[in-house]
PyMOL Python script that loads the backbone (N, CA, C, O; Angstrom):
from pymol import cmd

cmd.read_pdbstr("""\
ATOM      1  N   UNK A   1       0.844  -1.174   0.000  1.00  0.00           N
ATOM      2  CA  UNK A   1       0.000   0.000   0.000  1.00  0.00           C
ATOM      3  C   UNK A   1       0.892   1.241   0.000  1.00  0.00           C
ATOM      4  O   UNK A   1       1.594   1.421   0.995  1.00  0.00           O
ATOM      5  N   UNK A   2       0.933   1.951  -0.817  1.00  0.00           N
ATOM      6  CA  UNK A   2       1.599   3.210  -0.886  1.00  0.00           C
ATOM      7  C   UNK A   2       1.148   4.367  -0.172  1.00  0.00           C
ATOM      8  O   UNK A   2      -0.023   4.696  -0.363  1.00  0.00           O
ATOM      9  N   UNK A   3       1.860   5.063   0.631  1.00  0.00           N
ATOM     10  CA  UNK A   3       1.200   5.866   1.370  1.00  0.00           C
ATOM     11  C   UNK A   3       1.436   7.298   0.903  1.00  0.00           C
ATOM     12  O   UNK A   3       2.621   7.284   0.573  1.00  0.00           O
ATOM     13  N   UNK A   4       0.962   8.533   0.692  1.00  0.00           N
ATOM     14  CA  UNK A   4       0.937   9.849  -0.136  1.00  0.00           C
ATOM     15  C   UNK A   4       1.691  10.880   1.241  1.00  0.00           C
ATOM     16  O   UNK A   4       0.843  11.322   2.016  1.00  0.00           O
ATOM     17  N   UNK A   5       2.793  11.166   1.482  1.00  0.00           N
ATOM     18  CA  UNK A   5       3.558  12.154   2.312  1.00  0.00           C
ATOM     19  C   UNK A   5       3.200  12.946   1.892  1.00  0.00           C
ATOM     20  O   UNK A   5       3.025  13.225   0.706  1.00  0.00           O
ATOM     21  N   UNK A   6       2.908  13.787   3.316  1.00  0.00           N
ATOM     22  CA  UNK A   6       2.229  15.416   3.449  1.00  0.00           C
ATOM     23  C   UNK A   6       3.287  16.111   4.186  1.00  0.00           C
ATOM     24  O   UNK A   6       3.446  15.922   5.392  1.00  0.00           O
ATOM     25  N   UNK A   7       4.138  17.043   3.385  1.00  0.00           N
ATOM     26  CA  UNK A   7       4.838  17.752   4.502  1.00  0.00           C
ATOM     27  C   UNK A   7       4.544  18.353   5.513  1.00  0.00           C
ATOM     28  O   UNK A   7       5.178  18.348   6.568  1.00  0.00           O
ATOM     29  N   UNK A   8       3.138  19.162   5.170  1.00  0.00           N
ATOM     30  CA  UNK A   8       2.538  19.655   5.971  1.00  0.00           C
ATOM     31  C   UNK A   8       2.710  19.112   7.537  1.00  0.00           C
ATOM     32  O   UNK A   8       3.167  19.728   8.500  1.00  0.00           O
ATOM     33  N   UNK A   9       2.177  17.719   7.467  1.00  0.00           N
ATOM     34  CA  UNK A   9       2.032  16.738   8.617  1.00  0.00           C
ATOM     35  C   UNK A   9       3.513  16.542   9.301  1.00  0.00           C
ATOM     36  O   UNK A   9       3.576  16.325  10.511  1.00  0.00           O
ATOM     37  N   UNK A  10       4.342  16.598   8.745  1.00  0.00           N
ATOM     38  CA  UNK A  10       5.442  16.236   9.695  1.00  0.00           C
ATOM     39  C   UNK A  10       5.931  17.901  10.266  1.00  0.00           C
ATOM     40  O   UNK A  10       6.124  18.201  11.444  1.00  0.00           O
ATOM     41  N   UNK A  11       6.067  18.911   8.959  1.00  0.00           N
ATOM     42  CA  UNK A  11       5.967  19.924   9.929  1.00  0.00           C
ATOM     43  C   UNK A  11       5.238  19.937  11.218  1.00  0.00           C
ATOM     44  O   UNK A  11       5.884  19.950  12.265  1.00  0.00           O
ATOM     45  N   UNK A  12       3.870  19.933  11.228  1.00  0.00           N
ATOM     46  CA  UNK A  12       3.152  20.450  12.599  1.00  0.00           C
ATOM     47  C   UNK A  12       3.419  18.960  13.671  1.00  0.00           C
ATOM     48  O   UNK A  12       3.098  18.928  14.860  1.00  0.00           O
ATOM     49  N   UNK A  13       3.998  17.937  12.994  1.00  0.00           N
ATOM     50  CA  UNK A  13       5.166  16.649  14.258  1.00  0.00           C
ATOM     51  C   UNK A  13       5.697  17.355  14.728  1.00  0.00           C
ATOM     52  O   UNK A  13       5.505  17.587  15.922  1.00  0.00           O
ATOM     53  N   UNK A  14       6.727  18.105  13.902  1.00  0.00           N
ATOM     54  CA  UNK A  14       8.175  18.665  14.485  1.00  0.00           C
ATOM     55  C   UNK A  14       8.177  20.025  14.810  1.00  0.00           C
ATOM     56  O   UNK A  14       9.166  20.739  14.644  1.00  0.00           O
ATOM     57  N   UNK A  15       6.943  20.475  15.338  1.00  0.00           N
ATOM     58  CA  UNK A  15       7.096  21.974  15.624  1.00  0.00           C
ATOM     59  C   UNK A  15       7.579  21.783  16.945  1.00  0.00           C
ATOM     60  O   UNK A  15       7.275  20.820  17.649  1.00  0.00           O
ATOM     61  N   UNK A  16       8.463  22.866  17.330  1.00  0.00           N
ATOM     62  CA  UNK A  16       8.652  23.280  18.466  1.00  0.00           C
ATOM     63  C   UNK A  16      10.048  21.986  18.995  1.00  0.00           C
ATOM     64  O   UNK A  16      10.357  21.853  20.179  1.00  0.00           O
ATOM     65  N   UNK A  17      10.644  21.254  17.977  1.00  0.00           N
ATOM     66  CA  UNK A  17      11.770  20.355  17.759  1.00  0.00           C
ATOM     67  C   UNK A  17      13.145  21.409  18.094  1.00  0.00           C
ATOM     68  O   UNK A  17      13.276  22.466  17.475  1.00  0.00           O
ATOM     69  N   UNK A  18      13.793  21.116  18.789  1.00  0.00           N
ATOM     70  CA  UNK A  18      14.719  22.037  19.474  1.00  0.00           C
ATOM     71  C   UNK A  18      15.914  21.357  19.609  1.00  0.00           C
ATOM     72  O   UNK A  18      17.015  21.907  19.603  1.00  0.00           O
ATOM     73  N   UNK A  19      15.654  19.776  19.771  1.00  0.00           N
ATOM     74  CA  UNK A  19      17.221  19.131  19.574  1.00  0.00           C
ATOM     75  C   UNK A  19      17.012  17.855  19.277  1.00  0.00           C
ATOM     76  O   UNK A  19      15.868  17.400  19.257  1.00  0.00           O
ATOM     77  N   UNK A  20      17.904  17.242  19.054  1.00  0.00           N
ATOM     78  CA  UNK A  20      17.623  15.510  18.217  1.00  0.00           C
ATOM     79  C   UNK A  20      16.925  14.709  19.794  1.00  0.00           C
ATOM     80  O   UNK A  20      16.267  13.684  19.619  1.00  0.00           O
ATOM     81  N   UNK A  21      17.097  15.188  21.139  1.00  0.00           N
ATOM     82  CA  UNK A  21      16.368  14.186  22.063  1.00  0.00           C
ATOM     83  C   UNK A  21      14.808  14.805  21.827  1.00  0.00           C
ATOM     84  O   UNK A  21      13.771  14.469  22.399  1.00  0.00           O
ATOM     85  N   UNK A  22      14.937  15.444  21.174  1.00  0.00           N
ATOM     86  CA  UNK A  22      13.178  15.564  21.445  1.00  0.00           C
ATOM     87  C   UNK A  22      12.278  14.746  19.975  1.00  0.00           C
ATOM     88  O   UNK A  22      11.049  14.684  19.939  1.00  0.00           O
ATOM     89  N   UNK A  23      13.104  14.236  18.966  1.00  0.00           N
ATOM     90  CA  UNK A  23      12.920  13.269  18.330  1.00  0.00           C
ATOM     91  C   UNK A  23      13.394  11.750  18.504  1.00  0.00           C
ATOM     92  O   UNK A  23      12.571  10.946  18.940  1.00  0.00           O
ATOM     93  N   UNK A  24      14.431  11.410  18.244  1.00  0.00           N
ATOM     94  CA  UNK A  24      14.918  10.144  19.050  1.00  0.00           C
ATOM     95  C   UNK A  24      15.292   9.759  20.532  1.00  0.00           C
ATOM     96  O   UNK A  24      15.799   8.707  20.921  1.00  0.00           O
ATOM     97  N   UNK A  25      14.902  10.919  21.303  1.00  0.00           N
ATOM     98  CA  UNK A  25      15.241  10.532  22.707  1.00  0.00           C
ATOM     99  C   UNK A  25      14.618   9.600  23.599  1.00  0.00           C
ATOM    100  O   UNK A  25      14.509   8.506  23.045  1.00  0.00           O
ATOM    101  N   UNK A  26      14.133   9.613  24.852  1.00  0.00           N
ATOM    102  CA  UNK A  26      13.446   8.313  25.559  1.00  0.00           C
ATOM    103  C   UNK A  26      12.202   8.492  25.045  1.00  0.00           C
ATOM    104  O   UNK A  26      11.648   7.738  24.244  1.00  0.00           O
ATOM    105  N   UNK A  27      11.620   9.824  25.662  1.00  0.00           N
ATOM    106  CA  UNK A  27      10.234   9.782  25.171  1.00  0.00           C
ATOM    107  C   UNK A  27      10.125  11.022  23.573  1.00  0.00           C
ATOM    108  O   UNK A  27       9.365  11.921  23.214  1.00  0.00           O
ATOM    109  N   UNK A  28      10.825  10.648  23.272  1.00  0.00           N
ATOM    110  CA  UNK A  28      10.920  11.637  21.878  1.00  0.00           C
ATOM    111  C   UNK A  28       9.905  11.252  20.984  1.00  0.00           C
ATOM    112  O   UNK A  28       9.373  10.145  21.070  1.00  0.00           O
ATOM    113  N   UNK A  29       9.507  12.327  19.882  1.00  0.00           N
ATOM    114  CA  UNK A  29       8.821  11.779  18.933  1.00  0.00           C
ATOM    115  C   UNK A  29       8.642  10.384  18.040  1.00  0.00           C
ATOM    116  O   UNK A  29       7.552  10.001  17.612  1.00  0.00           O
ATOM    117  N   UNK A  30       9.994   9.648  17.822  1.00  0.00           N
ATOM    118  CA  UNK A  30       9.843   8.405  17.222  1.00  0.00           C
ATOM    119  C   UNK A  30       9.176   7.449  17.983  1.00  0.00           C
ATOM    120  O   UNK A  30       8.219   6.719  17.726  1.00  0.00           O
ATOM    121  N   UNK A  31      10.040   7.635  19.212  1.00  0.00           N
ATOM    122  CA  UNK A  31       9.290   6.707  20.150  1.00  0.00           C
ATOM    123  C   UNK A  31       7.645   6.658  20.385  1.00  0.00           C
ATOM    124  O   UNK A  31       7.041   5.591  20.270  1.00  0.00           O
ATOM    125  N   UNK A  32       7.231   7.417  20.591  1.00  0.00           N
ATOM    126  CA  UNK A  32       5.494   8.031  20.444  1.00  0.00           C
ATOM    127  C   UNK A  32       4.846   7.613  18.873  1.00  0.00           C
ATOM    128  O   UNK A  32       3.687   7.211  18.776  1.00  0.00           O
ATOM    129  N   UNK A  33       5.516   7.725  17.984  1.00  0.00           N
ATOM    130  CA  UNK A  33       5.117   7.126  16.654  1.00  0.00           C
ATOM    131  C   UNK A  33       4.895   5.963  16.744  1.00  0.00           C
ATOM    132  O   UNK A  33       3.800   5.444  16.529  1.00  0.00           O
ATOM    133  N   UNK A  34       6.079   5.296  17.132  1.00  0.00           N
ATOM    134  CA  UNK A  34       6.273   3.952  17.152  1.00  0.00           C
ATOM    135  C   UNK A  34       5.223   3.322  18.014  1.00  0.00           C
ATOM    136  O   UNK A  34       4.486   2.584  17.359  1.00  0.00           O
ATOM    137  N   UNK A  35       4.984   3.382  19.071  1.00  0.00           N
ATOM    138  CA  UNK A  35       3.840   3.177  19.516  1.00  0.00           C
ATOM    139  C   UNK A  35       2.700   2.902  19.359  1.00  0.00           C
ATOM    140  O   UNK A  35       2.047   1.892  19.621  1.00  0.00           O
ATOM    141  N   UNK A  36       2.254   4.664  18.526  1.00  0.00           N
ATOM    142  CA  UNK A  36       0.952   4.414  18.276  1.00  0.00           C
ATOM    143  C   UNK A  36       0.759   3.859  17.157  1.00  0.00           C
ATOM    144  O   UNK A  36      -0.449   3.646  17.050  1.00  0.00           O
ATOM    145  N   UNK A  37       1.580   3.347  15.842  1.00  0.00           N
ATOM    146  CA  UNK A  37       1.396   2.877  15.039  1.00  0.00           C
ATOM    147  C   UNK A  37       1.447   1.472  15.303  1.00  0.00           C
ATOM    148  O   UNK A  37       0.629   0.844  14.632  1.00  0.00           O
ATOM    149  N   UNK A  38       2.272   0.667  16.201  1.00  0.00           N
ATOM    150  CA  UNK A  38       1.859  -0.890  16.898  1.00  0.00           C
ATOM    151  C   UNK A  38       0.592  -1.170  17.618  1.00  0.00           C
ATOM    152  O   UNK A  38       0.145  -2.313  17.711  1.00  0.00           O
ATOM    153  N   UNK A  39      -0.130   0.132  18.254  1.00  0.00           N
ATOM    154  CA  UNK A  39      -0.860   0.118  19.047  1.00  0.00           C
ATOM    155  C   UNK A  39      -2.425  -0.352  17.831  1.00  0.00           C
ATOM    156  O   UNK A  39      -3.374  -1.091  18.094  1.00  0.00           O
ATOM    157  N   UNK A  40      -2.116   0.470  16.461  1.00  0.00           N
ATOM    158  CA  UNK A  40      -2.857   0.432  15.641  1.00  0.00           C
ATOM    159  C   UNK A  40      -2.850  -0.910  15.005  1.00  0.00           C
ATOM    160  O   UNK A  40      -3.887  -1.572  15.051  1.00  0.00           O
ATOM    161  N   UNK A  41      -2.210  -1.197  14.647  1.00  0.00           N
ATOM    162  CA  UNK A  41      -1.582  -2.006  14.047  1.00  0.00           C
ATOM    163  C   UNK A  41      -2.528  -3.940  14.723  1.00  0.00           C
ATOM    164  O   UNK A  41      -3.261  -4.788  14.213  1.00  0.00           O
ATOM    165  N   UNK A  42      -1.971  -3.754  15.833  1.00  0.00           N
ATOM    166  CA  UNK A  42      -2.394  -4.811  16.416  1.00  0.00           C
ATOM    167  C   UNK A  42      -3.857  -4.924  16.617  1.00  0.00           C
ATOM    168  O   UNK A  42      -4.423  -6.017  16.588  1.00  0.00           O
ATOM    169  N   UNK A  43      -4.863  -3.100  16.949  1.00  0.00           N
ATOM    170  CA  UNK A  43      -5.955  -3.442  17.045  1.00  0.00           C
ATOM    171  C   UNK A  43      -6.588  -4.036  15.906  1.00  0.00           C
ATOM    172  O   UNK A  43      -7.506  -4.853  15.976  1.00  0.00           O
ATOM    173  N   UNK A  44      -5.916  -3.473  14.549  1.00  0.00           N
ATOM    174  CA  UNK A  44      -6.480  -3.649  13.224  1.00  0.00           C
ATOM    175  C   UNK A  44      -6.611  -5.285  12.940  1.00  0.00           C
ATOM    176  O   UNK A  44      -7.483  -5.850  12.281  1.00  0.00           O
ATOM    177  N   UNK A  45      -5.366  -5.927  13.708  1.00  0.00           N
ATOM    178  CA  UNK A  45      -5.102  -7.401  13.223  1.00  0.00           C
ATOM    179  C   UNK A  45      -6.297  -7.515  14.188  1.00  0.00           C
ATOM    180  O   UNK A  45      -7.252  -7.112  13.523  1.00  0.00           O
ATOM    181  N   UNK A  46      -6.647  -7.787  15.163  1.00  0.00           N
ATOM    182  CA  UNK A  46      -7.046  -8.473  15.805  1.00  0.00           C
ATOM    183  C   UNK A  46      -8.488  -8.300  15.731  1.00  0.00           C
ATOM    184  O   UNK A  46      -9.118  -9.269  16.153  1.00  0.00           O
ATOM    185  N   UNK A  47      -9.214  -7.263  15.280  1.00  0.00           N
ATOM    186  CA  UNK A  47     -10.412  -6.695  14.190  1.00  0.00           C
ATOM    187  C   UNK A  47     -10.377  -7.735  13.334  1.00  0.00           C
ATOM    188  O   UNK A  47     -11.155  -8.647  13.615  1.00  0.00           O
ATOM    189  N   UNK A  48      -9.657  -7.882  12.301  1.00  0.00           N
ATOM    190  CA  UNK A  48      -9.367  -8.865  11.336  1.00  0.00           C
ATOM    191  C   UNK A  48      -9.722 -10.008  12.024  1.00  0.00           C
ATOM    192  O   UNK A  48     -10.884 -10.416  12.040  1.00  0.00           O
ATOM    193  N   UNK A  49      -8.665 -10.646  12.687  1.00  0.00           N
ATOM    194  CA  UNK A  49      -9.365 -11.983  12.862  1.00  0.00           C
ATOM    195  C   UNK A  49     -10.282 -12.343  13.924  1.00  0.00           C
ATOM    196  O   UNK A  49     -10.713 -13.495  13.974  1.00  0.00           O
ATOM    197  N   UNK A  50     -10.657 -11.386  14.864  1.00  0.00           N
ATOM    198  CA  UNK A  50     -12.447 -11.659  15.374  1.00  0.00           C
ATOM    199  C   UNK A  50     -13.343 -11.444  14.124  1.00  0.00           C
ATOM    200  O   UNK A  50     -14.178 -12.341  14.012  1.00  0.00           O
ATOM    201  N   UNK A  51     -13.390 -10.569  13.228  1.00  0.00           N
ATOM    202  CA  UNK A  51     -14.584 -10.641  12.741  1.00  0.00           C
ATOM    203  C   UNK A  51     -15.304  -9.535  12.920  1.00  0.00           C
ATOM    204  O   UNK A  51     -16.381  -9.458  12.328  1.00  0.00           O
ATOM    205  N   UNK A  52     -14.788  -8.259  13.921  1.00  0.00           N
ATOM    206  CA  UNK A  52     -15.956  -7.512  14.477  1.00  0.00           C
ATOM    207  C   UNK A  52     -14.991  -6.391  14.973  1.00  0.00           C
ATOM    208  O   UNK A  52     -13.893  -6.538  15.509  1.00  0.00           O
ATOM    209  N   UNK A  53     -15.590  -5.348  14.699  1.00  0.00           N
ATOM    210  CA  UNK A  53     -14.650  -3.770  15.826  1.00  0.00           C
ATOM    211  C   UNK A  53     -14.933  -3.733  17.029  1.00  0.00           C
ATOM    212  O   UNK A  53     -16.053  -3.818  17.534  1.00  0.00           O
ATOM    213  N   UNK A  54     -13.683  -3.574  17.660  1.00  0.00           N
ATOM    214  CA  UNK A  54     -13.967  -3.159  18.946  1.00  0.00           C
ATOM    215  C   UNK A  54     -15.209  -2.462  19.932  1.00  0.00           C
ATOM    216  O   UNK A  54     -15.340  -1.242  19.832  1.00  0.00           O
ATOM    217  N   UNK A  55     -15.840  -2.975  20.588  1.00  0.00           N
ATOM    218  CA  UNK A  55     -16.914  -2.647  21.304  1.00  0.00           C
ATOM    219  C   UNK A  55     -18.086  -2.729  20.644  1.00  0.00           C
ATOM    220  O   UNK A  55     -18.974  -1.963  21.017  1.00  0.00           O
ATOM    221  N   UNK A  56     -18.364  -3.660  19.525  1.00  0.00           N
ATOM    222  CA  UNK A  56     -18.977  -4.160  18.957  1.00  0.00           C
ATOM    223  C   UNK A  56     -19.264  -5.334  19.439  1.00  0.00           C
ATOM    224  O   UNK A  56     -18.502  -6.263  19.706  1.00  0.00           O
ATOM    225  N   UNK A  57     -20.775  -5.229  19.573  1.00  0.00           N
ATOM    226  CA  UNK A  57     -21.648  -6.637  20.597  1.00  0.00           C
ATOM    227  C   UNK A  57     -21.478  -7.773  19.413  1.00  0.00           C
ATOM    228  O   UNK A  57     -21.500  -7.585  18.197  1.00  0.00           O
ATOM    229  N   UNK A  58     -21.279  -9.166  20.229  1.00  0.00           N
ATOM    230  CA  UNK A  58     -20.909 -10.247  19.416  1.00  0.00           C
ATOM    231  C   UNK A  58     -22.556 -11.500  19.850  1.00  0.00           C
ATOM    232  O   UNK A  58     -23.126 -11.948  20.845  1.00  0.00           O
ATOM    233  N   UNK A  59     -22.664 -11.557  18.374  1.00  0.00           N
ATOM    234  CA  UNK A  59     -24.271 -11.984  18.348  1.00  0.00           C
ATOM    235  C   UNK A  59     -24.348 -13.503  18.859  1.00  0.00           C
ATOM    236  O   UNK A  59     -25.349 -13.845  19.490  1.00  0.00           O
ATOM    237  N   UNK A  60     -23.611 -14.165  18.678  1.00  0.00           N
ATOM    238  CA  UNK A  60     -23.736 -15.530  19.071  1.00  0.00           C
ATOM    239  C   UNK A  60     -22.705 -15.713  20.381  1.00  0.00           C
ATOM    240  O   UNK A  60     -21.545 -15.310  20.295  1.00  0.00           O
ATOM    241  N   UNK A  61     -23.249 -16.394  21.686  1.00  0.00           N
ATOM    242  CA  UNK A  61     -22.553 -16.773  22.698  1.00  0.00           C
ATOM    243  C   UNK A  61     -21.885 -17.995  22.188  1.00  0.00           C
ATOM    244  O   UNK A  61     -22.329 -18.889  21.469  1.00  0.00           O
ATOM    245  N   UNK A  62     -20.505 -17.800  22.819  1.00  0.00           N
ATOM    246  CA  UNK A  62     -19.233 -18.341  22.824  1.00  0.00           C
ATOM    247  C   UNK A  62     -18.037 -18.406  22.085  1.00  0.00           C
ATOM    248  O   UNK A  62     -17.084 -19.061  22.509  1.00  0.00           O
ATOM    249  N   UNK A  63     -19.062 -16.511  20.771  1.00  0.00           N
ATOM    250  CA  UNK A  63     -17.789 -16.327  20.270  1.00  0.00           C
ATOM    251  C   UNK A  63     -16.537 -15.839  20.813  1.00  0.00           C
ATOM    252  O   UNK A  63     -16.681 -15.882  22.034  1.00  0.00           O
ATOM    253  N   UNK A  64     -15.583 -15.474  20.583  1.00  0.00           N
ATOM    254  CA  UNK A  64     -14.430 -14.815  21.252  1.00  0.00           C
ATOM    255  C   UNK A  64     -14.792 -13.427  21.361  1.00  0.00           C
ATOM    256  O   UNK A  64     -15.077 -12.695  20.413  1.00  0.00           O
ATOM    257  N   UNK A  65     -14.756 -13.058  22.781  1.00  0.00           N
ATOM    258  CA  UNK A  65     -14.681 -11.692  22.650  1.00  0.00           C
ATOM    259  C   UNK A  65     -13.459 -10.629  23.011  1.00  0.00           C
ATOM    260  O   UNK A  65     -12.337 -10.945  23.407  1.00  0.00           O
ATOM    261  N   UNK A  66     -13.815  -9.680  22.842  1.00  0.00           N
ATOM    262  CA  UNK A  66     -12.907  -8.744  23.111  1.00  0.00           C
ATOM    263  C   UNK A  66     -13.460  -8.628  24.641  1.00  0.00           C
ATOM    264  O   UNK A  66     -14.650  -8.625  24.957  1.00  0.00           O
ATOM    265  N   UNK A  67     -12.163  -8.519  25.666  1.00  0.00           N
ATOM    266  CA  UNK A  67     -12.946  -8.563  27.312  1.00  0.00           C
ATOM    267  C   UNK A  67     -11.811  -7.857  28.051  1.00  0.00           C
ATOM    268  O   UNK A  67     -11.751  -7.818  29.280  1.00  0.00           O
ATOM    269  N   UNK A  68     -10.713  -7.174  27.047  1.00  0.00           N
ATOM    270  CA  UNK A  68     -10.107  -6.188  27.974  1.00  0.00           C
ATOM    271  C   UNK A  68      -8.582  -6.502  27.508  1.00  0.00           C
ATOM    272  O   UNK A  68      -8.316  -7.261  26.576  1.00  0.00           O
ATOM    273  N   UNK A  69      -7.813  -5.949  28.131  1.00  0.00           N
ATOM    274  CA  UNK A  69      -6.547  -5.986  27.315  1.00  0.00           C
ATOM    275  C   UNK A  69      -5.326  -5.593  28.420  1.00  0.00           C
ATOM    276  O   UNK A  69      -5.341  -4.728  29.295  1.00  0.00           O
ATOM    277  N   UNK A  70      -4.486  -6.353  28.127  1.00  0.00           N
ATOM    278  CA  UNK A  70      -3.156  -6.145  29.617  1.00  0.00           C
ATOM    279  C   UNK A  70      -1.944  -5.332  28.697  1.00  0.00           C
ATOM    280  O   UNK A  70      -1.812  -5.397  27.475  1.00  0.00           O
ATOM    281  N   UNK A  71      -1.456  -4.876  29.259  1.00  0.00           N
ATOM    282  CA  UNK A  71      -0.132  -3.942  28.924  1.00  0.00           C
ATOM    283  C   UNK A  71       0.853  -4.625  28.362  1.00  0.00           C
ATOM    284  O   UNK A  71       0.848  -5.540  29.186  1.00  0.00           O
ATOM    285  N   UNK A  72       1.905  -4.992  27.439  1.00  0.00           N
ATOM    286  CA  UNK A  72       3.206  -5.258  26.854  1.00  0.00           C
ATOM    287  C   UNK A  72       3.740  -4.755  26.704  1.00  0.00           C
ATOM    288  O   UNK A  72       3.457  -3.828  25.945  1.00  0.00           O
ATOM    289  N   UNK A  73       5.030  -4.849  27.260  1.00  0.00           N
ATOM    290  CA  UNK A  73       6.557  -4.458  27.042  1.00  0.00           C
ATOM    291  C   UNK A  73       7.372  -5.181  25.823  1.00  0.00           C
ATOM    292  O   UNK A  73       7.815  -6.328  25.879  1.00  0.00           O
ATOM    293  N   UNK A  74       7.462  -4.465  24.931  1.00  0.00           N
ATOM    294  CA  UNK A  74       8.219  -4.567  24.197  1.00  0.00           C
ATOM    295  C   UNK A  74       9.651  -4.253  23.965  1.00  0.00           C
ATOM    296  O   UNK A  74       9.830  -3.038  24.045  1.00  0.00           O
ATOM    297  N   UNK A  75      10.789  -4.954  23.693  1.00  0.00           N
ATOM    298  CA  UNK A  75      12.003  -4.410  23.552  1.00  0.00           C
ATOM    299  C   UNK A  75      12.428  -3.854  22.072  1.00  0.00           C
ATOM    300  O   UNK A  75      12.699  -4.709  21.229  1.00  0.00           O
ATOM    301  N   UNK A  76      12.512  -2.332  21.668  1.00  0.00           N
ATOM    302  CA  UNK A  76      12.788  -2.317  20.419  1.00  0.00           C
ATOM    303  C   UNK A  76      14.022  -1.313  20.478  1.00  0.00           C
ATOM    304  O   UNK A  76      14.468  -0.761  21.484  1.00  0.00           O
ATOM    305  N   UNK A  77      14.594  -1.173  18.793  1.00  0.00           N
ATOM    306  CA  UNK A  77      15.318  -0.262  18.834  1.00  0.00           C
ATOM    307  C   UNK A  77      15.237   1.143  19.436  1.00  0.00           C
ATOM    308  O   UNK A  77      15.998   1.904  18.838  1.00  0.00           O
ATOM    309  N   UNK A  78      14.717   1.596  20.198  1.00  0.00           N
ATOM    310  CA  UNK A  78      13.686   2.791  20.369  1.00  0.00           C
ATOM    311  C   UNK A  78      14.203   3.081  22.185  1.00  0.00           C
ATOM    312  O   UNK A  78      14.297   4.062  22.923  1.00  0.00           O
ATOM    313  N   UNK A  79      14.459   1.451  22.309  1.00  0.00           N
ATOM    314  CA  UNK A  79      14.373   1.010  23.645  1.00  0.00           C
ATOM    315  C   UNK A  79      12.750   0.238  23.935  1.00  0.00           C
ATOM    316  O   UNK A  79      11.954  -0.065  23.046  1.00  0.00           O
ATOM    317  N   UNK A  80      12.526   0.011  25.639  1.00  0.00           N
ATOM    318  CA  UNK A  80      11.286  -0.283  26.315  1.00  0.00           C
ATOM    319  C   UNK A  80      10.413   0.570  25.952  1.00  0.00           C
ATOM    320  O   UNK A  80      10.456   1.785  26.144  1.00  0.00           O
ATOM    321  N   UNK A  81       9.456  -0.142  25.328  1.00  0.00           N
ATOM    322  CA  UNK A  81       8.320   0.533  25.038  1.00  0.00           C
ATOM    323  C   UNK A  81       6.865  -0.487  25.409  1.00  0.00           C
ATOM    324  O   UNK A  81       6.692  -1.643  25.023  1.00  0.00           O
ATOM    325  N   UNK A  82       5.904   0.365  26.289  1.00  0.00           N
ATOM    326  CA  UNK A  82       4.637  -0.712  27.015  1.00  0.00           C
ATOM    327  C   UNK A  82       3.674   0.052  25.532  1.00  0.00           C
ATOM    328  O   UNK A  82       3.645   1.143  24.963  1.00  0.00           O
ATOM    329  N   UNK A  83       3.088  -1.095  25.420  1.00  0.00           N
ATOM    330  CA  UNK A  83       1.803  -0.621  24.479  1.00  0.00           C
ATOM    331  C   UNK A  83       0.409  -2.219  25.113  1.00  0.00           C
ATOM    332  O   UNK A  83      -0.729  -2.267  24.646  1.00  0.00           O
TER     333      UNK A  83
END
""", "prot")
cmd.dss("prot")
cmd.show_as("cartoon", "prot")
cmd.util.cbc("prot")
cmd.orient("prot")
């Protein structure tokens, strides 16, 4: 899937960017990207294979539901990151 870059959009990311830790630092911008794009990422898969969006009532008992969700730590280049 090809995605269409908006400069626009990374300008108003990087406003107020003052030194490279406030992009690659602990909690810098990549790190925060990175995140929310796994965070997406996983809800989307897991949409996919229930069958159904999130907080969406499931019509037949004993399908799988969605019933809440625990925190992960991940180790990435980025460092520890919980999503």
């Amino acid at each position: 899937m090809q995605c269409e870059r908006k400069p626009e959009v990374l300008d108003e990311l990087l406003k107020g960017y003052k030194q490279p830790e406030d992009v690659i630092g602990e909690n810098g911008l990549l790190k925060q990207l990175t995140k929310a794009l796994l965070e997406w990422a996983l809800n989307a898969e897991l949409t996919h294979h229930l069958g159904y969006e999130k907080h969406e009532r499931v019509a037949e008992k004993g399908e799988t539901a969605r019933n809440g969700a625990s925190e992960k730590t991940l180790e990435t280049e980025q460092g520890e990151m919980v999503v």
